[in-house]
Gaussian input, Z-matrix of N, CA and C with variables (Angstrom, degrees):
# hf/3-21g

backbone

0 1
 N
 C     1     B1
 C     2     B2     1     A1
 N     3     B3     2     A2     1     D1
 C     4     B4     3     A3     2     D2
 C     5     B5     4     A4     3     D3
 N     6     B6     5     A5     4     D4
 C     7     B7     6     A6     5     D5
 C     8     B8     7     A7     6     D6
 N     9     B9     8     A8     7     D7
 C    10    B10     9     A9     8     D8
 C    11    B11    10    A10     9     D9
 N    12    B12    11    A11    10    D10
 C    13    B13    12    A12    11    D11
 C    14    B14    13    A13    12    D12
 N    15    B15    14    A14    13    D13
 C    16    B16    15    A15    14    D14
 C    17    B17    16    A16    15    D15
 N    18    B18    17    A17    16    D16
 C    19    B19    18    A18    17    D17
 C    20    B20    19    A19    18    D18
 N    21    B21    20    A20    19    D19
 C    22    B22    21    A21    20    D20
 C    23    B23    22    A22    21    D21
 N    24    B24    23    A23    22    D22
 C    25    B25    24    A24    23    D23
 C    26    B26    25    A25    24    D24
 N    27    B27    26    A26    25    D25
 C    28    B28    27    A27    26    D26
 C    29    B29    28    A28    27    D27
 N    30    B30    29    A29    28    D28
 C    31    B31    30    A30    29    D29
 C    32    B32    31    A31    30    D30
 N    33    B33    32    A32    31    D31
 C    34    B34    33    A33    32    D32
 C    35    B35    34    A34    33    D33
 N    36    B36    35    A35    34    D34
 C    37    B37    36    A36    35    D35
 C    38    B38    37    A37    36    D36
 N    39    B39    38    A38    37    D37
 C    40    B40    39    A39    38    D38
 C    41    B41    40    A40    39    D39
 N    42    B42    41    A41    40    D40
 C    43    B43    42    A42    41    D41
 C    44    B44    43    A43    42    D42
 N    45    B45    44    A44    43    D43
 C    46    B46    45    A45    44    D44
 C    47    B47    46    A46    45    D45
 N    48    B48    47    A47    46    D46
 C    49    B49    48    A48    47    D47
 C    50    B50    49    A49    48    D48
 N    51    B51    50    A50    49    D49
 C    52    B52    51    A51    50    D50
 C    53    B53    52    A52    51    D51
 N    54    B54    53    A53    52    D52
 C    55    B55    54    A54    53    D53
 C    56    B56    55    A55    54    D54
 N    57    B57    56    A56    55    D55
 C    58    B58    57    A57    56    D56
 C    59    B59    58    A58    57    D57
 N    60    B60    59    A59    58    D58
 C    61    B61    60    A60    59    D59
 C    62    B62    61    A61    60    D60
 N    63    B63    62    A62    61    D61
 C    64    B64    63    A63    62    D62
 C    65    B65    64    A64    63    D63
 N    66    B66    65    A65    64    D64
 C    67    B67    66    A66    65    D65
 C    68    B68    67    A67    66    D66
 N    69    B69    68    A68    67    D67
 C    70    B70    69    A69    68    D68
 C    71    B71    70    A70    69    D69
 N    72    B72    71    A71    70    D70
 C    73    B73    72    A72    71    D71
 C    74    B74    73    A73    72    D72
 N    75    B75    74    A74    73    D73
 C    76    B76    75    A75    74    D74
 C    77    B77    76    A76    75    D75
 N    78    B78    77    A77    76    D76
 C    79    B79    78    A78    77    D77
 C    80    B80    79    A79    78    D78
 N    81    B81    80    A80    79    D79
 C    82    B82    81    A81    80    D80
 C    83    B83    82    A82    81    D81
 N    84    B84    83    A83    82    D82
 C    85    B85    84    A84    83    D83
 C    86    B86    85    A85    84    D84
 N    87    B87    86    A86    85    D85
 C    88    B88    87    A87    86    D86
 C    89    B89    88    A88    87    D87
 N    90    B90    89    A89    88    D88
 C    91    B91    90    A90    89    D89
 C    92    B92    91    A91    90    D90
 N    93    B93    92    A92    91    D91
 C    94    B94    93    A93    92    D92
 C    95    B95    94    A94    93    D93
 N    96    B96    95    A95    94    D94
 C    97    B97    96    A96    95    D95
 C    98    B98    97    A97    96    D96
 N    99    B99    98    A98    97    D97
 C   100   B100    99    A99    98    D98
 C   101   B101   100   A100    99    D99

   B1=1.4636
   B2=1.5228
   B3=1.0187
   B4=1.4757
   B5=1.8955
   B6=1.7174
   B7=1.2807
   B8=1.9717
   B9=1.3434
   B10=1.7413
   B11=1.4259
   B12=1.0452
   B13=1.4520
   B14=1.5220
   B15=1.1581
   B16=2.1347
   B17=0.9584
   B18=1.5652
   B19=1.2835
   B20=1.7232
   B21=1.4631
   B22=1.2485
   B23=1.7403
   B24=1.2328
   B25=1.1671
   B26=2.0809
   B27=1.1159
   B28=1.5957
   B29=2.0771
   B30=1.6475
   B31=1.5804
   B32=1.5784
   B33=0.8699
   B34=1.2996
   B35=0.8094
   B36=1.9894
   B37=1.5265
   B38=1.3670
   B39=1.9903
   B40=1.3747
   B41=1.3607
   B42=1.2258
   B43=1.9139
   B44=1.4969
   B45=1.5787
   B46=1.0034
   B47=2.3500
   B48=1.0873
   B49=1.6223
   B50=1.3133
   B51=1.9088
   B52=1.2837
   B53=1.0728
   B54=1.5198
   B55=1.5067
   B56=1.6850
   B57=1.0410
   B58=1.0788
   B59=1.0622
   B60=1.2421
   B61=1.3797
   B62=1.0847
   B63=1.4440
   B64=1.9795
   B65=1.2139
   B66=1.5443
   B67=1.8658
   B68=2.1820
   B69=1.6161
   B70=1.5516
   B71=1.7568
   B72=1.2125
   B73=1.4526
   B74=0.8333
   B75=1.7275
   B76=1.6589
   B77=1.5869
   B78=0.7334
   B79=1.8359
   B80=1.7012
   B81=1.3403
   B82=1.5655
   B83=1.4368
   B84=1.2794
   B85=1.5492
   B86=1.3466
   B87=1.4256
   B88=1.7394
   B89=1.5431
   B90=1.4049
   B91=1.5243
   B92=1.2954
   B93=1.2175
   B94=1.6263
   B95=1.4287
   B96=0.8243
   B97=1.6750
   B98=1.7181
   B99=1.0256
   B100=1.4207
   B101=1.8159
   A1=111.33
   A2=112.46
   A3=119.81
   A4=116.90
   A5=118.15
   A6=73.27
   A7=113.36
   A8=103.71
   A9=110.37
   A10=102.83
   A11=148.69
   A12=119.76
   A13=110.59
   A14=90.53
   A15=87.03
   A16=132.24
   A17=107.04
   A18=138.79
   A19=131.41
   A20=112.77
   A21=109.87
   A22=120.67
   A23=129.52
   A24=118.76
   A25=87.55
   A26=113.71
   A27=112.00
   A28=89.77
   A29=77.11
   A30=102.24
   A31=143.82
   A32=118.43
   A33=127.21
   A34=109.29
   A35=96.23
   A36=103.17
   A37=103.38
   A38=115.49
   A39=105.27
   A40=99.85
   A41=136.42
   A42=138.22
   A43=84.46
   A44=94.06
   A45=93.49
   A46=111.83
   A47=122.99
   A48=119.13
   A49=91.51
   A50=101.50
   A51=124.81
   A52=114.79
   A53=122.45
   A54=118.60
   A55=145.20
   A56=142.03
   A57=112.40
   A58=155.20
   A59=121.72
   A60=143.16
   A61=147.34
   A62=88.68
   A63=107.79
   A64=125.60
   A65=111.08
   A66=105.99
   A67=85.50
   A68=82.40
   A69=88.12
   A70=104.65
   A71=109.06
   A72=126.51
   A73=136.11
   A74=78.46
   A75=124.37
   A76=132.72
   A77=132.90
   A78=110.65
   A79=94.29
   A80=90.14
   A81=104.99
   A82=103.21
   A83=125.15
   A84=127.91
   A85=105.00
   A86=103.16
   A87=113.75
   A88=112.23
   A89=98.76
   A90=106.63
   A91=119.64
   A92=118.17
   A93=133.01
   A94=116.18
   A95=126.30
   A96=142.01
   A97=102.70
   A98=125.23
   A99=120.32
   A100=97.80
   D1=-73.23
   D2=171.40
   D3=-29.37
   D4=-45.19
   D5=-167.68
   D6=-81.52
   D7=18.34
   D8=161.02
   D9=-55.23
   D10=9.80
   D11=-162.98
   D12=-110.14
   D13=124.03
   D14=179.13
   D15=-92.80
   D16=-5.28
   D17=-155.32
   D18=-158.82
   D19=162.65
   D20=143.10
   D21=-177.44
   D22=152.42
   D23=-152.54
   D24=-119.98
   D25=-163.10
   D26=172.13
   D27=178.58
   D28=116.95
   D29=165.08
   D30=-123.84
   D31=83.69
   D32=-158.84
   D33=115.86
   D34=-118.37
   D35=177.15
   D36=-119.33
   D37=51.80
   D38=-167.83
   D39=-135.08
   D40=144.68
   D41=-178.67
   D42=-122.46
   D43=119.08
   D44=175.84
   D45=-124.92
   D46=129.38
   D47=-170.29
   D48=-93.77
   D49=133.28
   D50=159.74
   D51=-101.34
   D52=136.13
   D53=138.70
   D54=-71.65
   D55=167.05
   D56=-177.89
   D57=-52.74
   D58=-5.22
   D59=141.73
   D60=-45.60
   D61=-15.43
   D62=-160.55
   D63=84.27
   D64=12.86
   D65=-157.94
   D66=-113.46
   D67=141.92
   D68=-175.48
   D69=-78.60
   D70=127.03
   D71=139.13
   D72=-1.81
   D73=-102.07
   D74=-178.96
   D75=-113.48
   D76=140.82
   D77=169.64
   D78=-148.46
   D79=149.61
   D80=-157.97
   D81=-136.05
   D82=133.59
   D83=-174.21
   D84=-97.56
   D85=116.78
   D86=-177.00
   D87=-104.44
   D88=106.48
   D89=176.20
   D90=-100.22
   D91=132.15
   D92=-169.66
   D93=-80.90
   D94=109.14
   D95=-175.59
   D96=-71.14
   D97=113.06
   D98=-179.04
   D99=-156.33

């Protein structure tokens, strides 16, 4: 899967993998360690 990815953007608290299209993948919940 992964090597589809053309991309990726990160919003909030979300990583999200594009393919070339723009269409998400993946989205991944990014939690902040503090």
């Amino acid at each position: 899967m992964l090597e589809h990815v053309a991309g990726y953007r990160v919003r909030a608290d979300r990583l999200e993998l594009l393919d070339a299209e723009g269409e998400v993948l993946a989205r991944f919940e990014v939690r902040h360690l503090t």
